[in-house]
BADOLUM-372133 format. One record per residue: residue in one letter; y, x, z of N, C-alpha, C, O in turn. Coordinates in steps of 0.05 Angstrom, whole numbers, padded with zeros to 5 digits, always signed. Layout:
REM BADOLUM-372133
AYXZYXZYXZYXZ ...
REM end
This chain:
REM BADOLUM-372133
X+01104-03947+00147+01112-03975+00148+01140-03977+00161+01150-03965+00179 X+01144-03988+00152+01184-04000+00165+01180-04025+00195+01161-04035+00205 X+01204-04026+00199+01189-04051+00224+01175-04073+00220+01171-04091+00236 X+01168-04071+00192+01163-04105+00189+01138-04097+00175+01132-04113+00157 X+01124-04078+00179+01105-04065+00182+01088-04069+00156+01064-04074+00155 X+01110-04065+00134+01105-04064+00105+01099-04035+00099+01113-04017+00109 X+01076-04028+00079+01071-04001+00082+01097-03998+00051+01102-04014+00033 X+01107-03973+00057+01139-03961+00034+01121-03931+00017+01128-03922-00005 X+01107-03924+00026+01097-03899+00020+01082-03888+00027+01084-03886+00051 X+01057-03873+00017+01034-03862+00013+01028-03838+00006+01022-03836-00018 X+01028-03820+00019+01035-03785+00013+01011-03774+00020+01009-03756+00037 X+00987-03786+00002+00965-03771-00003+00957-03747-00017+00937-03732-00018 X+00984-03748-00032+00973-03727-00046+00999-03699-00033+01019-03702-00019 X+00986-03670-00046+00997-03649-00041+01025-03651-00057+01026-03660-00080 X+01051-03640-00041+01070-03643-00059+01090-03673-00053+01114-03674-00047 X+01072-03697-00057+01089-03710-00048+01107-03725-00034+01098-03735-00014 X+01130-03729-00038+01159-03744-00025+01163-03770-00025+01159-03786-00043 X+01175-03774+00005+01194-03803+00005+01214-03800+00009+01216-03776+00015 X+01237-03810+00009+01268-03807+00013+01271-03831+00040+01279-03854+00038 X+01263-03817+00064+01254-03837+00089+01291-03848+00098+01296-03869+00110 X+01308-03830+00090+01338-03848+00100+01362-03831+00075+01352-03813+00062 X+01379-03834+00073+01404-03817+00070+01420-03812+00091+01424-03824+00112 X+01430-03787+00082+01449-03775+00097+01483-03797+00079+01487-03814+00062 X+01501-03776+00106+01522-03791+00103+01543-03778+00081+01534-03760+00067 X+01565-03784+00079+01580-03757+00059+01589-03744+00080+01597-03750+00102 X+01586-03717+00063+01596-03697+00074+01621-03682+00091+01639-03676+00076 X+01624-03678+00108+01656-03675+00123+01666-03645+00106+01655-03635+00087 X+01689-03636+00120+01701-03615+00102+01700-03602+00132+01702-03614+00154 X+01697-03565+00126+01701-03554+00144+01731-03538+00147+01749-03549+00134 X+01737-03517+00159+01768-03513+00162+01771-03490+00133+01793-03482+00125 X+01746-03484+00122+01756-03468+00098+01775-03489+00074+01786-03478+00055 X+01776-03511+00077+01789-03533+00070+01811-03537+00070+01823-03549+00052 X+01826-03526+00093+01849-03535+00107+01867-03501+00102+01890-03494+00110 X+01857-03495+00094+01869-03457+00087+01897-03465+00064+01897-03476+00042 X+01917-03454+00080+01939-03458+00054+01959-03419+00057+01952-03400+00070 X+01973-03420+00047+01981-03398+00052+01997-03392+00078+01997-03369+00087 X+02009-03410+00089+02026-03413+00114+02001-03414+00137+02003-03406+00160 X+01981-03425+00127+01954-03425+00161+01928-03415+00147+01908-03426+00138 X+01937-03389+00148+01903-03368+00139+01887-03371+00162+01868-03357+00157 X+01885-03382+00185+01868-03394+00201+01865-03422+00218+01863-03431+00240 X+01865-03428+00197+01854-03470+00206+01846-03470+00228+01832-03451+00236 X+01854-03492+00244+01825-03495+00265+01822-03530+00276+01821-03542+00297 X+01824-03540+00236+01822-03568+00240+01790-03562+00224+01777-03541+00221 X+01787-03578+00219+01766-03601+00209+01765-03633+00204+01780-03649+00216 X+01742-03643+00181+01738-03666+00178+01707-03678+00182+01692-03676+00163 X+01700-03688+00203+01674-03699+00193+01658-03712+00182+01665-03735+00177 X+01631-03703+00174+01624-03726+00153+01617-03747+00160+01616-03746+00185 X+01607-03777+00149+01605-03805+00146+01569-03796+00161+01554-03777+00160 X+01569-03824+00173+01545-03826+00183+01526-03833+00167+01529-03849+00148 X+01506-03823+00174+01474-03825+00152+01459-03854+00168+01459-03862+00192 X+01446-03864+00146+01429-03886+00153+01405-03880+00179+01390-03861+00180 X+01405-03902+00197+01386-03903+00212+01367-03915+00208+01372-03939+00207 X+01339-03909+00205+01312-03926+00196+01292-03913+00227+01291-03892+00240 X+01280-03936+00227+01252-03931+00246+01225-03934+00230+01215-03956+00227 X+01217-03917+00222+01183-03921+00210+01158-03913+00231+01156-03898+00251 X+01143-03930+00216+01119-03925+00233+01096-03911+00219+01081-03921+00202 X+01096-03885+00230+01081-03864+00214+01041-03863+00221+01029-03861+00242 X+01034-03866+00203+01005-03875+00201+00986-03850+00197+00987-03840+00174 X+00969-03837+00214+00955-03813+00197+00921-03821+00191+00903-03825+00207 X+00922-03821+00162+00889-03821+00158+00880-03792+00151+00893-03775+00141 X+00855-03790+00159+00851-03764+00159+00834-03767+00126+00826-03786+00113 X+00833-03741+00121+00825-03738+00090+00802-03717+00081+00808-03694+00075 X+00777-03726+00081+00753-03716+00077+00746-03715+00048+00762-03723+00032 X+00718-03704+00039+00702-03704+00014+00675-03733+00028+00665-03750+00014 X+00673-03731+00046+00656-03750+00054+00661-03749+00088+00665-03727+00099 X+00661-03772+00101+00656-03786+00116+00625-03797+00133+00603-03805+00124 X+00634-03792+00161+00598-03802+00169+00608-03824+00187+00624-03824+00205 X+00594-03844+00176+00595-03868+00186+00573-03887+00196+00558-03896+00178 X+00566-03896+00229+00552-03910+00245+00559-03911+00271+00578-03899+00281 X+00545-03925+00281+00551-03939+00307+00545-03912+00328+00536-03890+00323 X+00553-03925+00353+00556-03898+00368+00534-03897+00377+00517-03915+00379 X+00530-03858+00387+00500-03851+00393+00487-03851+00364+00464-03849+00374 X+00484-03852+00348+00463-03845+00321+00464-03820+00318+00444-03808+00310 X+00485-03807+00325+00474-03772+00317+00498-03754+00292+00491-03734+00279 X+00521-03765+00291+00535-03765+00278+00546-03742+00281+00553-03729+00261 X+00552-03732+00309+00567-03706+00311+00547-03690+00315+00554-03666+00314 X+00525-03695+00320+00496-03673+00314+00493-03667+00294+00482-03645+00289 X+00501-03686+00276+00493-03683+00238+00520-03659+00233+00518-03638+00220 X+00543-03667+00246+00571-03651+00234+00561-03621+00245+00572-03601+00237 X+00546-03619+00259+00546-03586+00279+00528-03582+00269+00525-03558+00267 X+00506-03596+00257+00487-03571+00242+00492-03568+00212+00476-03556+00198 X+00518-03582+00202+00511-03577+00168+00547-03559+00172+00560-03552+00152 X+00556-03554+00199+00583-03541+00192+00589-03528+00214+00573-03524+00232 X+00612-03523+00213+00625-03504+00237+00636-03519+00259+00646-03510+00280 X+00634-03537+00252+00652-03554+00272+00632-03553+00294+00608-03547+00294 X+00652-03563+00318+00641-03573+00346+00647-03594+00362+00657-03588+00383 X+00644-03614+00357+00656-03633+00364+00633-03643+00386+00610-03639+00380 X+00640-03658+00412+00632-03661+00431+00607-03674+00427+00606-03691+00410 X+00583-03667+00444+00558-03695+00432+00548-03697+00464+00544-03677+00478 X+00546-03723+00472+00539-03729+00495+00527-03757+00490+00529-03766+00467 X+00515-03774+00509+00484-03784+00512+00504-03821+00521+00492-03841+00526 X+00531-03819+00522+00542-03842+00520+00560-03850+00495+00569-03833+00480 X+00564-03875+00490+00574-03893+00480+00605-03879+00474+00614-03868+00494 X+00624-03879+00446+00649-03869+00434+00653-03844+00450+00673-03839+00464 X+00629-03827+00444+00645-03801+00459+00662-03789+00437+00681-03776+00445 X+00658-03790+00412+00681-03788+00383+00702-03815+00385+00699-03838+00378 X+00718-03804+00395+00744-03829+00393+00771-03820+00380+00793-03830+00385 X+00766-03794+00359+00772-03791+00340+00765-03770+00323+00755-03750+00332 X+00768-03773+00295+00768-03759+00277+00763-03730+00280+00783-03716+00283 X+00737-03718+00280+00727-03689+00277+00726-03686+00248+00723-03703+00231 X+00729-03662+00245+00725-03650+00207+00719-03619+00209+00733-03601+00217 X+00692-03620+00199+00681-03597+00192+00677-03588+00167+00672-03604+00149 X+00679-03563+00162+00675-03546+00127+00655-03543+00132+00647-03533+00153 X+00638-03550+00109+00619-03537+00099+00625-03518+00070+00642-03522+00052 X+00605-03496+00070+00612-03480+00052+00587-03474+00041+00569-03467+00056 X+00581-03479+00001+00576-03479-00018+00568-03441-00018+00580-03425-00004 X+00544-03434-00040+00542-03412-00052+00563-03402-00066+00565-03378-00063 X+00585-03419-00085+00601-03415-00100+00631-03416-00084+00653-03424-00092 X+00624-03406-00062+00643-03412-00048+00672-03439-00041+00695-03441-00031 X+00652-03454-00052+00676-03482-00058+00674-03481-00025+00657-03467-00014 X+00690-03495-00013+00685-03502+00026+00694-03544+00010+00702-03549-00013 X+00689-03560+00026+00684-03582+00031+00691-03591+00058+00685-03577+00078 X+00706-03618+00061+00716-03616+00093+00693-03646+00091+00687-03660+00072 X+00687-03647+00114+00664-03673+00122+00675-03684+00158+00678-03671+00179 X+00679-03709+00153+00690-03719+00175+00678-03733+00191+00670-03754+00181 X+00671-03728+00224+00662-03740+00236+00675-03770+00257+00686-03766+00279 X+00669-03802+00243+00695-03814+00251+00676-03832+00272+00652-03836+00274 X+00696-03840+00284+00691-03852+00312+00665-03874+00312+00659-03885+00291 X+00654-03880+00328+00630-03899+00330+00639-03932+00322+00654-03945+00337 X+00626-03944+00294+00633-03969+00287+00617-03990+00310+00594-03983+00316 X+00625-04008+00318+00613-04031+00328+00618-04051+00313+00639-04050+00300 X+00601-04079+00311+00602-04095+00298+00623-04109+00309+00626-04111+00333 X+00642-04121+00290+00669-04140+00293+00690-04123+00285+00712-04133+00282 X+00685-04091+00279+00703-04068+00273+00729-04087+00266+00748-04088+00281 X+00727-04103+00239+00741-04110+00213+00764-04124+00235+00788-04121+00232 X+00753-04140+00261+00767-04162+00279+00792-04140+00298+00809-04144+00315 X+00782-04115+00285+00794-04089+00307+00778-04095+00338+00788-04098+00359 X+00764-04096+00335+00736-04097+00360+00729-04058+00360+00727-04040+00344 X+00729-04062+00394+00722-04035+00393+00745-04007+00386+00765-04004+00400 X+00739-03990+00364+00767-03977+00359+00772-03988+00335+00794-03985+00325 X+00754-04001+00324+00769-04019+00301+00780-04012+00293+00776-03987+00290 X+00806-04023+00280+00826-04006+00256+00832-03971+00258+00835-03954+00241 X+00832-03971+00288+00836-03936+00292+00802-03921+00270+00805-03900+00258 X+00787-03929+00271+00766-03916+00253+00765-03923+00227+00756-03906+00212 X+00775-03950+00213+00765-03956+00187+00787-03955+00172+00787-03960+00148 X+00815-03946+00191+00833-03936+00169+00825-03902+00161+00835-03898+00139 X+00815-03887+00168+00799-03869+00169+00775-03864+00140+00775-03845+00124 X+00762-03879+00140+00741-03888+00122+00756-03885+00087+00746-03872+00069 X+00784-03902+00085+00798-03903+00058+00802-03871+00047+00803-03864+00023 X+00802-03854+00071+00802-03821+00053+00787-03806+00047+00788-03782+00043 X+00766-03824+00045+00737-03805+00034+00730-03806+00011+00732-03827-00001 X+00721-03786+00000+00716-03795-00033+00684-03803-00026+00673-03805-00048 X+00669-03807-00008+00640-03821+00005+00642-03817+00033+00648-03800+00049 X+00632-03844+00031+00614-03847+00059+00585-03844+00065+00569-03852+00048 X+00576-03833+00087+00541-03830+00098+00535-03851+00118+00543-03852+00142 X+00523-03865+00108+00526-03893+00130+00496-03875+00154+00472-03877+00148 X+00502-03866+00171+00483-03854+00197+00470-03884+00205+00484-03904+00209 X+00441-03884+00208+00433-03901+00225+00405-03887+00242+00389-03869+00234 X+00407-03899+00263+00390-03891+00276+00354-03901+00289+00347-03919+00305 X+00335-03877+00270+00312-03886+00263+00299-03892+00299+00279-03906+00298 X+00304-03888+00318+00302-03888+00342+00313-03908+00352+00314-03906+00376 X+00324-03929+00343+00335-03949+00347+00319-03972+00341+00316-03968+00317 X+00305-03995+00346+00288-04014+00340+00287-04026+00321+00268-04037+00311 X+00315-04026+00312+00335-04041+00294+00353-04030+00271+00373-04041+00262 X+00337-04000+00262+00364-03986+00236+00368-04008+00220+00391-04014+00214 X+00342-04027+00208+00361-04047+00182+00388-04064+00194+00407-04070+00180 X+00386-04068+00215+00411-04087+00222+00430-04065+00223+00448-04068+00207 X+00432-04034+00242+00449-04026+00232+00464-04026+00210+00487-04035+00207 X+00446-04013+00190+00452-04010+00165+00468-04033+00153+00490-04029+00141 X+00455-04065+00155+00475-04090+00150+00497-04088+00164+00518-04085+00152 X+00497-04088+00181+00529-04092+00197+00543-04065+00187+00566-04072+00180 X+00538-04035+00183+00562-04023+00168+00575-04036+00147+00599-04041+00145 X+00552-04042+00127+00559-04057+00100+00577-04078+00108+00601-04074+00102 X+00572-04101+00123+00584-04117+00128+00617-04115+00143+00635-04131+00138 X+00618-04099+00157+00644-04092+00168+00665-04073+00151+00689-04073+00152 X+00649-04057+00136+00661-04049+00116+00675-04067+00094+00698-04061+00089 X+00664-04088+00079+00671-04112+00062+00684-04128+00077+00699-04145+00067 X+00682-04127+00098+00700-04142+00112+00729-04134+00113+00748-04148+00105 X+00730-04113+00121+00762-04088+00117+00767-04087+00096+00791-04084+00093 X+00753-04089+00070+00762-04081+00048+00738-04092+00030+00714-04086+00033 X+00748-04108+00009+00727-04116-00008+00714-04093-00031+00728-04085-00049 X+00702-04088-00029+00694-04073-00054+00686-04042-00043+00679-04023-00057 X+00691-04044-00013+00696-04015+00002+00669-04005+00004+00667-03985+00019 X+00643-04014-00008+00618-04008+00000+00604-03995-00030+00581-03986-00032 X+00625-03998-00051+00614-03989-00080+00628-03958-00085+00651-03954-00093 X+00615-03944-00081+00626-03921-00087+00595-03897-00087+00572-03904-00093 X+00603-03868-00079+00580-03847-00088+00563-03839-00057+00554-03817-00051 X+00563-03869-00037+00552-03865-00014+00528-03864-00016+00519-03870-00039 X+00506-03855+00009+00489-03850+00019+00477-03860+00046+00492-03863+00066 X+00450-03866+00048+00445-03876+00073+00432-03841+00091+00414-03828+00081 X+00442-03835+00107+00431-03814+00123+00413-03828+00149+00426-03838+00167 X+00387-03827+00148+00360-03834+00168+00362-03813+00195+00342-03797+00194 X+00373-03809+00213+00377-03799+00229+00351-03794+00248+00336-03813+00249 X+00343-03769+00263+00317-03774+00277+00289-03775+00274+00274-03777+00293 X+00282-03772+00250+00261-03772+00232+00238-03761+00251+00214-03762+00249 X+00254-03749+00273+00230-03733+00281+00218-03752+00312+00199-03745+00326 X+00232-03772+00317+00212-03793+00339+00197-03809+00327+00197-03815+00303 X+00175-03820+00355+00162-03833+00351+00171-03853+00329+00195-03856+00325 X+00148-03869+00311+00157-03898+00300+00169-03894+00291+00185-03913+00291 X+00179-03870+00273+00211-03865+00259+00197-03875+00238+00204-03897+00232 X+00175-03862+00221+00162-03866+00188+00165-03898+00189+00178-03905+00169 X+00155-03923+00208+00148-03943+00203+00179-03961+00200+00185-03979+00184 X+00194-03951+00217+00221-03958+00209+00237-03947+00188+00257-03960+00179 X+00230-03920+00176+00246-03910+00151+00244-03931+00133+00262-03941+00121 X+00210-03939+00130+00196-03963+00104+00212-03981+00105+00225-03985+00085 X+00218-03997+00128+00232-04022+00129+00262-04016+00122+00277-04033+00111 X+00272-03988+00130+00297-03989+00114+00300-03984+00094+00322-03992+00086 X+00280-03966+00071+00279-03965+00053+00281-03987+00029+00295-03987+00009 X+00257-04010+00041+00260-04036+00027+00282-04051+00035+00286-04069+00019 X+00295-04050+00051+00327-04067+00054+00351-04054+00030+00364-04067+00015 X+00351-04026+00034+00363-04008+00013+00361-04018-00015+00380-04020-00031 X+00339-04022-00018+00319-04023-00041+00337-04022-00062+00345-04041-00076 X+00346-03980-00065+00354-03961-00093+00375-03967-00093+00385-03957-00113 X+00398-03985-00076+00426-03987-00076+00445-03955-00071+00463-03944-00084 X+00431-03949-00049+00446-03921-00045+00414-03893-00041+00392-03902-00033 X+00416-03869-00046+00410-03853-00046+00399-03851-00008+00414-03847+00011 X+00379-03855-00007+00369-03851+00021+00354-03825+00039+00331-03820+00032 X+00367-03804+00063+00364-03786+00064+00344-03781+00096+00355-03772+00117 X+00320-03788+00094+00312-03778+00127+00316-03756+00139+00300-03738+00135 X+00334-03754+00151+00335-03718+00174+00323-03726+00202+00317-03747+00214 X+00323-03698+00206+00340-03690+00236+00347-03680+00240+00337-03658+00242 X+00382-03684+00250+00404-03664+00259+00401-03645+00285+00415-03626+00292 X+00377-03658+00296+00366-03635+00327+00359-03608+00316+00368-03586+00322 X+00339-03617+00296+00320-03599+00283+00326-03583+00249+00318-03563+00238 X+00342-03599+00245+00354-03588+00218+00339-03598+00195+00350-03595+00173 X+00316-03609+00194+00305-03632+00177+00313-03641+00156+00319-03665+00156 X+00316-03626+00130+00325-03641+00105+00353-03645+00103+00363-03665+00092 X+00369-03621+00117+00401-03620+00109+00406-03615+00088+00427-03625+00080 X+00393-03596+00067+00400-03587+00045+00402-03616+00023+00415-03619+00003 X+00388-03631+00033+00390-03665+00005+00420-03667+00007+00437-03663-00010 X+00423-03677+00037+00450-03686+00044+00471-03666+00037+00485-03675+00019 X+00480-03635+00045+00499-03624+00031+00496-03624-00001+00515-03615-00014 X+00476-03632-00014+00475-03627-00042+00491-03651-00055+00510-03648-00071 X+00481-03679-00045+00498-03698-00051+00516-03703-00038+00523-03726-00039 X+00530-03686-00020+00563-03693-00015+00563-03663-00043+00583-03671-00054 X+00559-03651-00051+00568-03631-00069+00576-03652-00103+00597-03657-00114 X+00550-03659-00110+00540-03679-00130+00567-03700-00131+00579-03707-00151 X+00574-03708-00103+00593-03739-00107+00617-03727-00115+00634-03740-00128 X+00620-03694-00106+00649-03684-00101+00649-03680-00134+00668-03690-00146 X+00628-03665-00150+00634-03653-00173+00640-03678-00197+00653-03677-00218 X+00626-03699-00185+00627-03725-00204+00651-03736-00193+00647-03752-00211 X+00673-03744-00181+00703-03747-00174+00705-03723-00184+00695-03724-00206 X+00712-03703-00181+00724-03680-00205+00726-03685-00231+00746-03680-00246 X+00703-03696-00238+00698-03697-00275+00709-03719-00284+00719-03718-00306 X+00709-03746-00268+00718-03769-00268+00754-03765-00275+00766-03777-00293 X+00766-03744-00253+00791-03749-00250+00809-03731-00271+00832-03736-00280 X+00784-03703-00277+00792-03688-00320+00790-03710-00338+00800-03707-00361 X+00779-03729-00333+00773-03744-00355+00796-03759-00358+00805-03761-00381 X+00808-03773-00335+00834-03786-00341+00861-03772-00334+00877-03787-00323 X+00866-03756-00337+00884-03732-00339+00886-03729-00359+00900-03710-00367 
REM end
């Protein structure tokens, strides 16, 4: 963005360039000044001054999928048992207050980067919380795993307020090759609350009960971050 905090350029992809200022013209050095009477110059010309710009450089980080919920659900528990990563897990509130990314790696050796992003709170969209620092984040995923937590009294409201803060940031930001990941499967009262999230879901997104303590049904979840990746692949030969 420039100061007026217009975005100029978008260098998502590999390879690509901006032309962020010009240089000035070029000065002449003393090989210039060489005549037959002064075989050693020791003038010079300098060159013209180059443009000064101030931008404001933005980093979104850039995943195959994204895990997305409120803090405490289990999100960097989910990233450490389906990858290599290690990203901090402790028993308070935004201990991810930024962007972790772990590979996971495929039979066919494809690797997959999966990103663990900061804890959403409701009002995100208002920049509540880390707000914009996490949901600019979210735009580089080819899916999101909306994490909610079955140990929580309340996963359906979770689950609404992602949706909702997400459409809020971005209209249309909730239609894509996401997944609900059921976090915890393994406490009390978890089965009676999966039902109730199941029927809130009801067949919108692909719904996955784990547990990231225990390892509980990781193989669904790496299969469909595999599934979303190969369908964006086929999608993107097709218009090529």
């Amino acid at each position: 963005c420039n100061e007026e905090e217009r975005p100029l350029a978008d260098l998502d992809l590999e390879g690509s360039q901006f032309l962020a200022a010009r240089g000035g013209a070029g000065g002449r050095g003393n090989h210039h000044f060489l005549t037959n009477e002064n075989r050693h110059p020791r003038v010079c010309q300098m060159g013209g001054l180059g443009e000064t710009i101030v931008y404001h450089l933005e980093m979104k980080t850039m995943a195959q999928a994204g895990l997305v919920g409120f803090p405490n659900v289990g999100k960097s528990t989910l990233l450490r048992a389906i990858s290599r990563a290690r990203p901090k897990v402790a028993s308070y509130p935004f201990t991810t207050v930024r962007p972790h990314v772990g590979i996971v790696s495929y039979d066919d050796y494809l690797q997959l980067a999966v990103a663990d992003l900061p804890g959403l709170v409701e009002g995100a969209h208002k920049n509540r919380g880390l707000g914009h620092a996490f949901l600019r984040h979210t735009e580089r995923c080819g899916c999101l795993l909306f994490v909610v937590d079955l140990e929580c009294p309340d996963p359906v409201g979770q689950y609404s307020i992602l949706l909702t803060e997400l459409e809020l940031y971005r209209q249309g930001f909730t239609d894509g090759k996401h997944a609900v990941v059921a976090n915890k499967v393994d406490v009390p009262g978890a089965t009676d609350r999966l039902e109730m999230l199941q029927k809130r879901i009801d067949g919108r997104y692909p719904l996955f009960p784990v547990s990231a303590k225990f390892g509980t049904n990781l193989l669904s979840v790496l299969k469909h971050i595999r599934n979303a990746y190969d369908a964006t692949v086929e999608e993107k030969s097709k218009m090529s």
